[in-house]
C-alpha positions in Angstrom: 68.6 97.4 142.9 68.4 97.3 146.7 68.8 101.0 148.0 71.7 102.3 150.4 70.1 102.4 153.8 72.0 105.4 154.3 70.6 106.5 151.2 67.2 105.2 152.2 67.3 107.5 155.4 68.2 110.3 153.5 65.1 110.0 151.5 62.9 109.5 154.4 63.9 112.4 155.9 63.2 114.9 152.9 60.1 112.8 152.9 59.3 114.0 156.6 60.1 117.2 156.2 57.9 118.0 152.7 55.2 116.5 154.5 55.2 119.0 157.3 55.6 121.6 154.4 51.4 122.8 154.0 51.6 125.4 151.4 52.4 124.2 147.4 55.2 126.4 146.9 58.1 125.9 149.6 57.1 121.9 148.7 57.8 122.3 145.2 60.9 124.2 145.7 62.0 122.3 148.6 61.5 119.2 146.4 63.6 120.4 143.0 66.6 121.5 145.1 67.0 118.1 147.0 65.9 116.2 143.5 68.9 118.1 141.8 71.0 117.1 144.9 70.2 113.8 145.1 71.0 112.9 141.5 74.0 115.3 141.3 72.3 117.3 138.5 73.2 120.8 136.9 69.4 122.1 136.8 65.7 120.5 137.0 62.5 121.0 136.3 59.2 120.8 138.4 56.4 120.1 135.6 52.7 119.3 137.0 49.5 118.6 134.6 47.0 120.9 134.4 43.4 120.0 134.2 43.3 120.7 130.3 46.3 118.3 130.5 48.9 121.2 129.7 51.9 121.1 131.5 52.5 123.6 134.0 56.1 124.7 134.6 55.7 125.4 138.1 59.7 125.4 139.6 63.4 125.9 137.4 66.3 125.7 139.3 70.0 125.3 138.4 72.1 123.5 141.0 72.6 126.7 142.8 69.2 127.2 143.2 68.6 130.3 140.9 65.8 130.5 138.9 66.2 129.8 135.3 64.5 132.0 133.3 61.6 130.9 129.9 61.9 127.1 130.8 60.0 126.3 128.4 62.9 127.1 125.7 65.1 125.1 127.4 64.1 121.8 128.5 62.4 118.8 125.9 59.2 118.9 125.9 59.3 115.3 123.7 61.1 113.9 126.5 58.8 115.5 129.1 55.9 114.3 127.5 56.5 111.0 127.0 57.0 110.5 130.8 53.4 111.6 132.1 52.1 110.1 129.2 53.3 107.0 130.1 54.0 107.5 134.2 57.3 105.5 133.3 60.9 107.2 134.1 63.2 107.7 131.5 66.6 107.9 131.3 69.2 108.8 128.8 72.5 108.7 128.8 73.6 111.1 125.7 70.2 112.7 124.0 71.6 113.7 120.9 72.9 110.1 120.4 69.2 108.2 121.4 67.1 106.9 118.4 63.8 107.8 119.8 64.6 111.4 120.6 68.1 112.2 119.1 66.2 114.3 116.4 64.1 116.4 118.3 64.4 120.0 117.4 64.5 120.6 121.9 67.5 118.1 121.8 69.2 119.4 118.8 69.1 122.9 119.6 70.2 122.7 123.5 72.7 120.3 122.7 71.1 118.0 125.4 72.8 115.1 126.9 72.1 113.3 130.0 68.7 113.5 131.2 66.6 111.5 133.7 63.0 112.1 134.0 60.6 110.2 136.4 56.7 110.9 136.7 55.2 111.9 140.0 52.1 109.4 140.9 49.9 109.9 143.6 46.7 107.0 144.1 47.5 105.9 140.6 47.3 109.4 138.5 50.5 111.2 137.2 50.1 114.6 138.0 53.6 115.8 136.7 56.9 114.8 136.9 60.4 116.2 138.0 63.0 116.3 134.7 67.2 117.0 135.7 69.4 117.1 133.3 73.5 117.2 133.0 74.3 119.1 129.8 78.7 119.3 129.6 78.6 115.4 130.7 77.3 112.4 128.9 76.7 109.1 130.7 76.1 111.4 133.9 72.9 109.1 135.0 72.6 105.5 134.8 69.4 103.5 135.4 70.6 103.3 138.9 70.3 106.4 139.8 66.5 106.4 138.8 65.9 104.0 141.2 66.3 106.6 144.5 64.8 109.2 142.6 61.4 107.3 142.2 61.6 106.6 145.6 61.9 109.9 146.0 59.3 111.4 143.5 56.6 108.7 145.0 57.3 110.7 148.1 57.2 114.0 147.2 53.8 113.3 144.8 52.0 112.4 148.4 53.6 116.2 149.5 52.4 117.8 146.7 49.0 116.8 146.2 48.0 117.1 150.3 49.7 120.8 149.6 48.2 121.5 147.0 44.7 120.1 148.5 45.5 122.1 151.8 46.1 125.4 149.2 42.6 124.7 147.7 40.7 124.1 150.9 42.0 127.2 152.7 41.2 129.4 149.4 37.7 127.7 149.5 37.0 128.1 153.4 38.3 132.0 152.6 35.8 132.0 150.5 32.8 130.2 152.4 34.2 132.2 155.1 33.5 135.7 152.6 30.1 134.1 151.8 29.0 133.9 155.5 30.0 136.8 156.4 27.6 138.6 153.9 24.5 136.2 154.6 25.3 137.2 158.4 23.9 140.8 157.2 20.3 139.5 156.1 20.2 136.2 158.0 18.7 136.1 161.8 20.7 135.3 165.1 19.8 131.7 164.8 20.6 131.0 160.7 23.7 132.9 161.7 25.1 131.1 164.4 24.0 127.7 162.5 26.3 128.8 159.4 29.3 129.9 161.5 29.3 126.2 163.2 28.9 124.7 159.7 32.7 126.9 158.5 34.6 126.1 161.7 33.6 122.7 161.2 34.8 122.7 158.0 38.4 124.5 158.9 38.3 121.7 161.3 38.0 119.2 159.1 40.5 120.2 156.8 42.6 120.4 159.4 42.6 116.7 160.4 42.5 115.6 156.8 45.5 116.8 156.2 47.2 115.9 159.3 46.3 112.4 158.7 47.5 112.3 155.0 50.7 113.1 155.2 51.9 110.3 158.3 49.4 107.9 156.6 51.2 108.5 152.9 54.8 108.3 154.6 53.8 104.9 156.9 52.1 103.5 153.1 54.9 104.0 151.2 57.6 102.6 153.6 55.2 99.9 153.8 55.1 99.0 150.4 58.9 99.5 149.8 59.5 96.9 152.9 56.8 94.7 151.0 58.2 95.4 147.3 61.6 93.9 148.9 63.5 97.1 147.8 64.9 97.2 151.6 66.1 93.8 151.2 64.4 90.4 151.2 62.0 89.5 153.9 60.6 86.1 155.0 57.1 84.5 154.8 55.9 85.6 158.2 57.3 89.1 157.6 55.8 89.8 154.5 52.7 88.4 156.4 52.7 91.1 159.1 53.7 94.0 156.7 51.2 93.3 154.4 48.6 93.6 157.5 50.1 96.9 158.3 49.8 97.7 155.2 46.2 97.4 154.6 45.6 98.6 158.0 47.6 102.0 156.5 45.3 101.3 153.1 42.1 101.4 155.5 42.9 104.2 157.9 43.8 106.3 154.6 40.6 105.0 153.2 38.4 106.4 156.0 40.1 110.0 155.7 38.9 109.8 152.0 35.2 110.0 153.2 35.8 113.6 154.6 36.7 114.8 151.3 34.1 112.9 149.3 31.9 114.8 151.2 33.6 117.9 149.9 33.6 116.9 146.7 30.4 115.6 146.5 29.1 119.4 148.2 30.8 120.8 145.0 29.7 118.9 142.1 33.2 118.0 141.3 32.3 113.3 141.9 32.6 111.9 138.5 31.1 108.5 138.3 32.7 106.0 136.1 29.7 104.5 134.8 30.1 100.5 132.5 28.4 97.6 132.7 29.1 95.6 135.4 28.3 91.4 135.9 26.5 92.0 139.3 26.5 88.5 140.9 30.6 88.5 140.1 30.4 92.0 141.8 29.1 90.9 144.8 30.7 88.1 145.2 33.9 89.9 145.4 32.9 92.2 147.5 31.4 89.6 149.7 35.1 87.7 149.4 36.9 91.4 150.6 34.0 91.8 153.4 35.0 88.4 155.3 38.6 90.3 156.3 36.4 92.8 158.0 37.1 92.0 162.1 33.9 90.8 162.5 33.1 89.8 166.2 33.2 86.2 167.0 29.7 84.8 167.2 28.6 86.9 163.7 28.4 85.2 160.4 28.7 86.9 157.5 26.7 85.7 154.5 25.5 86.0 151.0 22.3 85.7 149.4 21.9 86.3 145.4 18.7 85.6 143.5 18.8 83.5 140.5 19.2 85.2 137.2 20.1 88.5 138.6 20.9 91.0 135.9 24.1 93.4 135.0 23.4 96.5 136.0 25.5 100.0 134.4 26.9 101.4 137.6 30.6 102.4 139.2 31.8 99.8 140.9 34.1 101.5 143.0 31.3 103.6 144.3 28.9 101.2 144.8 31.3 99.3 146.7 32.4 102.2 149.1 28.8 102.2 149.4 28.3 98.5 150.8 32.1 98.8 152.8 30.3 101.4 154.8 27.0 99.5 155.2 29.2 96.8 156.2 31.4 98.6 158.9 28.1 99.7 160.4 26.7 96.2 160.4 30.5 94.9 161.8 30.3 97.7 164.7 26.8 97.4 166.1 26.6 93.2 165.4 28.4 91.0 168.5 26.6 87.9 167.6 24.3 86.4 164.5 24.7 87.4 161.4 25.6 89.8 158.4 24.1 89.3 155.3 24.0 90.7 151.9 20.9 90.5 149.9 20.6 90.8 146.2 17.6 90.1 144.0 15.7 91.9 141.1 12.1 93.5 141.6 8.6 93.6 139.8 9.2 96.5 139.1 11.4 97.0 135.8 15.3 97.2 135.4 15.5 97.8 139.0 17.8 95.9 141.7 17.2 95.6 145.6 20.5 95.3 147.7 20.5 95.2 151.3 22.8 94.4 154.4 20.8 92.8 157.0 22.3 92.9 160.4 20.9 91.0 164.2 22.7 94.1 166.1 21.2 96.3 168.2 18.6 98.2 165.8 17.5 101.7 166.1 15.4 103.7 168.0 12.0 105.5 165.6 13.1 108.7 166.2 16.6 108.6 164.7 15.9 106.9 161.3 14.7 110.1 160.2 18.0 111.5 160.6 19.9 108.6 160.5 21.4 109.5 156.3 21.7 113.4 157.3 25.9 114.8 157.5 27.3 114.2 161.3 24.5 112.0 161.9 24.7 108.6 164.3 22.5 106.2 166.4 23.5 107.2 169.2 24.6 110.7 170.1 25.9 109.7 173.7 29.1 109.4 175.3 29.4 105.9 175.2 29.0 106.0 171.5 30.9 103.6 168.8 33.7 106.1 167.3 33.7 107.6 164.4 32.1 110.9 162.1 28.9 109.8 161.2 29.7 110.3 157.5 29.6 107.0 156.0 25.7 106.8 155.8 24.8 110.2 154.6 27.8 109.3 151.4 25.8 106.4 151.2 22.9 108.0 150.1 24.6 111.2 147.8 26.3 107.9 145.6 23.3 106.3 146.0 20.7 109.1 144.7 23.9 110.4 141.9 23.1 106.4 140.7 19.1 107.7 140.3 18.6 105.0 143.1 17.0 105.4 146.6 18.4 104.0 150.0 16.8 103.2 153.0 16.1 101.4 156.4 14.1 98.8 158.3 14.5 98.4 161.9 13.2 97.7 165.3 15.4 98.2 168.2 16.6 94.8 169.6 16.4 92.9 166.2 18.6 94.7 163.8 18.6 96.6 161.0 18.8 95.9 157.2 19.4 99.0 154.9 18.5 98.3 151.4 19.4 100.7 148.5 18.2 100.3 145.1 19.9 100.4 141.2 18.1 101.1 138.0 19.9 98.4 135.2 19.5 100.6 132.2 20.9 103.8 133.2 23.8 104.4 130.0 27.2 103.7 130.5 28.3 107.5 130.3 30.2 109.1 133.1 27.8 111.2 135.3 29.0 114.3 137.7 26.9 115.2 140.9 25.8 119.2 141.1 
């Protein structure tokens, strides 16, 4: 089904407005009441997952917008469930009439008829879903009608989660904040004012995260709806210039991710994903992804594995954000020679060597020292290549949370080649930083 653009607009516009909405609760609201009106329903449900996996019922409204009171008792759970369980929407047309769910106490007892339930999915999780329901009409919703309101919900999980994000990084720079404050007591001039730049930096940060998100999410998923052909059908050389603004979304997206990595990774709460992974195959895809990187026009990028190189038990995802952001510093201070990744195994037992070897510019002694530390670049001047200095000093937090090392060879005017290292028999058990 190709969506009204009239209907289409509509959307957009909620989809504006919930993500200039910063605090959770106005978002969830604001998001029920125009569900309920989208769909023409007599009262929905907000549900998100907990971190125990319970659901949460966080917003009840009837199509007036009162509150309905113990939601719980009046809504199916069954139903409910089996949409974040599956992240599919569901929709049925007379409850009490369906074989899967006709003889559910919930449905029996509330006389349930139509009912459309879709899950709300941000960067591939379900974290809850939004359930409307039409009890004195059957045949109220048709599969149709699920089609805006997954548009919708795709939309307002992007809201939620950067509000809900936004709610637990103020609460957690109110506390810092509290923390500092005390140490300011027993702490001297210096330690002091060292600690208050370290919080404002951090409201700072927060702040631009979250302004970024929310455009980023909106631009990403009109992307992919264009892409998706739900807006109609496009032609070859279209697609072909939406699908580069769409990775160019993907990317700039990608890069406000590292800021709250960092976060994450200051509070013990990066989980690594750990399986055994076919290393050549891994590098060679992430040496087939690497050649879209703009690389200037005299540098060639290229790969070197040894023979017989082992699996190694790592997270791939991880240890590729780790070489992506080797890689963009090798693509940003190379013009002309080469890139290349290095793989072989050492002497030394169950250990692997990888390395990206650059010609660039090298650096100077006196910054390697600092060169993996937070905020940290090459070169601290104006003229500067852009960007946070946080790509290197993740690198080595994934790095060390693999029990690995990473580190760097260079002399200025002949490049660089940073080379990190992976033990091969660390057990395929998910590991958490702290």
């Amino acid at each position: 089904m190709v969506i009204d653009e009239s209907l289409l607009a509509y959307i957009l516009q909620i989809s504006r407005k919930m993500a200039e909405m910063r605090r959770l609760s106005p978002v969830l609201n604001y998001a029920l009441k125009e569900a309920i009106n989208l769909v023409g329903a007599e009262r929905g449900y907000v549900v998100l997952v907990s971190d125990d996996g319970s659901l949460d019922f966080r917003v009840k409204l009837d199509s007036s917008g009162q509150d309905i009171e113990h939601p719980e008792d009046q809504i199916s759970r069954s139903i409910l469930q089996e949409v974040v369980s599956t992240g599919e929407p569901l929709v049925l047309r007379n409850a009490m009439q369906n074989e899967r769910f006709g003889q559910a106490d919930s449905v029996v007892v509330l006389g349930l008829r139509s009912i459309m339930a879709v899950p709300l999915i941000s960067r591939g999780d379900t974290i809850g879903a939004i359930y409307v329901e039409n009890r004195a009409i059957r045949n109220r919703f048709s599969q149709d009608d699920a089609v805006p309101l997954v548009v919708f919900a795709n939309q307002a999980a992007v809201a939620i989660e950067n509000a809900a994000l936004n709610d637990e990084l103020e609460a957690r720079v109110q506390a810092r904040t509290r923390q500092l404050e005390q140490a300011t007591q027993r702490l001297e001039e210096s330690w002091h004012e060292a600690v208050e730049s370290n919080r404002v930096r951090t409201v700072w940060l927060s702040q631009i995260a979250h302004d970024l998100r929310a455009p980023l999410g909106i631009a990403s998923g009109a992307l992919s709806l264009l892409n998706e052909g739900v807006l109609g059908s496009i032609n070859a050389e279209q697609r072909e210039w939406v699908e580069k603004s769409l990775q160019s979304v993907l990317h700039a997206a990608t890069l406000t991710e590292d800021i709250f990595d960092l976060s994450r990774l200051e509070e013990g709460q990066i989980r690594l994903h750990m399986e055994p992974v076919n290393t050549e195959r891994f590098l060679n895809g992430v040496y087939e992804l690497a050649q879209g990187l703009p690389w200037a026009e005299g540098v060639q990028l290229s790969l070197e594995i040894a023979n017989s190189l082992p699996w190694a038990t790592f997270d791939a995802v991880r240890i590729q954000q780790v070489l992506f952001n080797l890689l963009a510093n090798a693509q940003k201070f190379t013009r002309q020679g080469s890139v290349v990744i290095r793989a072989e195994q050492q002497p030394e037992p169950d250990l692997i060597h990888i390395s990206v070897s650059d010609t660039g510019k090298g650096i100077p002694p006196d910054r390697i020292e600092t060169l993996f530390k937070r905020f940290r670049q090459v070169d601290d001047s104006a003229s500067r290549h852009e960007g946070a200095g946080l790509g290197l000093a993740i690198c080595r937090e994934l790095v060390t949370m693999h029990h690995g090392k990473i580190w760097v060879n260079s002399e200025p005017g002949t490049g660089s080649t940073f080379t990190f290292s992976l033990p091969t028999n660390l057990p395929p058990t998910p590991m958490v930083t702290g």
